[in-house]
C-alpha positions as CSV (number, residue, x, y, z in Angstrom):
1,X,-3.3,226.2,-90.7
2,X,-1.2,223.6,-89.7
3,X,-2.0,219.6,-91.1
4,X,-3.1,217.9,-88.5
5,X,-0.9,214.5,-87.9
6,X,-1.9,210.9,-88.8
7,X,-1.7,209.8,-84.8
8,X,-3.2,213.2,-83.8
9,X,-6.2,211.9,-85.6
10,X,-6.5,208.7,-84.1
11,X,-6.4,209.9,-81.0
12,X,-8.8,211.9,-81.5
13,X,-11.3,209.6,-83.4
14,X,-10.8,206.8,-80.3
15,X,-11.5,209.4,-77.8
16,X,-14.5,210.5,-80.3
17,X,-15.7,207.0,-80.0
18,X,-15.6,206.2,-76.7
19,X,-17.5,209.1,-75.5
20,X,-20.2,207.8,-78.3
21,X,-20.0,204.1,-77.1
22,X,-20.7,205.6,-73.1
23,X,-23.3,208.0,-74.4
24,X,-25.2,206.0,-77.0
25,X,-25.1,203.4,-73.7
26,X,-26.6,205.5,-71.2
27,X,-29.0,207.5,-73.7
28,X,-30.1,203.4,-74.2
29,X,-30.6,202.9,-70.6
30,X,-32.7,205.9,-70.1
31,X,-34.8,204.6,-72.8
32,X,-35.2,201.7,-72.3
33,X,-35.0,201.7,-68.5
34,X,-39.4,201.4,-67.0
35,X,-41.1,203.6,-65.9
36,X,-41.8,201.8,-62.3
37,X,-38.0,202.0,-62.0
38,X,-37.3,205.6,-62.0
39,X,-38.6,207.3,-59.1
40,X,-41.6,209.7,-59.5
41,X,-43.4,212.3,-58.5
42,X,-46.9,211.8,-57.0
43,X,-49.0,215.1,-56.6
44,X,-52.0,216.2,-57.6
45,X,-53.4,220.1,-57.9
46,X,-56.2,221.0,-55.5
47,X,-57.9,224.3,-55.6
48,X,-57.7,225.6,-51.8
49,X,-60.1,228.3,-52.1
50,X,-59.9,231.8,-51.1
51,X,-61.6,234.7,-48.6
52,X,-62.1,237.0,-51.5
53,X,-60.2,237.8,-54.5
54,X,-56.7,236.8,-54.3
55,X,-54.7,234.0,-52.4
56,X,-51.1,232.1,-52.2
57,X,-50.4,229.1,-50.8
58,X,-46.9,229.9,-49.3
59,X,-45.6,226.5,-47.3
60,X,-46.8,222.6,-46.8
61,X,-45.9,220.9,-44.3
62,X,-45.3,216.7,-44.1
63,X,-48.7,216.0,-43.7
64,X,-50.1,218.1,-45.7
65,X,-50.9,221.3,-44.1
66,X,-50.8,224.1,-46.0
67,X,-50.2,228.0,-45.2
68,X,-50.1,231.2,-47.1
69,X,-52.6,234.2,-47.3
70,X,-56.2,234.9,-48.9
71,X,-57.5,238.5,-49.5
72,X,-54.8,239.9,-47.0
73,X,-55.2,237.7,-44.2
74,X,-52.7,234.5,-43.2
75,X,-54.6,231.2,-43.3
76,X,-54.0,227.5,-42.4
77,X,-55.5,224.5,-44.6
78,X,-56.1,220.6,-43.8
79,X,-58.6,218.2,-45.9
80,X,-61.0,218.3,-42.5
81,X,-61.1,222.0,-42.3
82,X,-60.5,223.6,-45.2
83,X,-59.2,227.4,-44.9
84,X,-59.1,228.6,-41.9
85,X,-58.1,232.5,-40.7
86,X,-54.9,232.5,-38.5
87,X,-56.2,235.2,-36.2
88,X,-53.8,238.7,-35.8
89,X,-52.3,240.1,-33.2
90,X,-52.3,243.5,-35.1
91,X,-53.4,246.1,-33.2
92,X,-54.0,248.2,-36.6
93,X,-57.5,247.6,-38.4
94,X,-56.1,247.9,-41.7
95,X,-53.5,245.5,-41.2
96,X,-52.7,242.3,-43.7
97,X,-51.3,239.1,-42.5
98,X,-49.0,236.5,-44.2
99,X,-48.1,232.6,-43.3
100,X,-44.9,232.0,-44.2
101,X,-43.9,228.3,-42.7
102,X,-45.9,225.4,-41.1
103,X,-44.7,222.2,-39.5
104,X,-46.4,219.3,-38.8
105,X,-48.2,219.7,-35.4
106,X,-50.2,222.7,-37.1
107,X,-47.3,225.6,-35.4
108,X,-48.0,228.4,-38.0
109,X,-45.3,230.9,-38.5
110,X,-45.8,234.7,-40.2
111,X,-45.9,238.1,-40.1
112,X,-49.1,240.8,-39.8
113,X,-48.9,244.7,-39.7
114,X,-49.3,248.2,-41.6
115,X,-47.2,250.5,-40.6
116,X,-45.2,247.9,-38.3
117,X,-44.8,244.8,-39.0
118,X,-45.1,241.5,-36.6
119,X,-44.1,238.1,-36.7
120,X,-46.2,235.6,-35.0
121,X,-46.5,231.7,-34.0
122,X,-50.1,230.8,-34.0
123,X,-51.0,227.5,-32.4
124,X,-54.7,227.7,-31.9
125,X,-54.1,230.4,-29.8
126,X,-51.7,233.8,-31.3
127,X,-48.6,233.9,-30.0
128,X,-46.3,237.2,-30.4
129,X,-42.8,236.4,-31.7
130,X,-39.8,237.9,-29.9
């Protein structure tokens, strides 16, 4: 192994020291930096319910609508109504339904079928995809 040279060292101590001078100041900062000042998250966890045994809350929109699916079946959620069914357009009984997006006027977009599967927009009123 080779000696390492006296101004090799240096250099390396004054680099070593700098980068613990500019961490050792922003480490300080973060510490000492409030609370109020940092930007935060504000959320809280609300049970949505369910139509049977399990659900998934798949998409939320800006104001707080909230899509996924419940037992099989898609469903939209708002603080006034609470889950609703997004109806299906299936034609087979046995089908299962999904919500997949939501924006904020309440347009509800997913996907139903069995065998074949279908992609909606609901808006009150089922709309087929094409």
């Amino acid at each position: 192994m080779a000696p390492v040279s006296l101004s090799s060292f240096q250099w390396i101590t004054r680099r070593l020291s700098k980068w613990l001078v500019i961490t050792g100041f922003g480490l300080l900062f973060v510490l000492l930096c409030p609370a109020s000042s940092i930007a935060q998250q504000k959320y809280a966890v609300k049970d949505l319910g369910t139509f049977g045994d399990d659900s998934a809350a798949n998409a939320i929109s800006n104001n707080g609508l909230v899509v996924g699916h419940s037992t099989g079946r898609a469903f939209i959620w708002d603080k006034v109504n609470g889950m609703v069914e997004v109806g299906m357009p299936c034609p087979e009984s046995f089908a299962i339904s999904s919500a997949f997006g939501v924006n904020s006027k309440g347009q509800v977009v997913g996907v139903c079928g069995g065998f074949t599967a279908i992609t909606f927009l609901w808006d009150s009123v089922m709309e087929h995809v094409k």
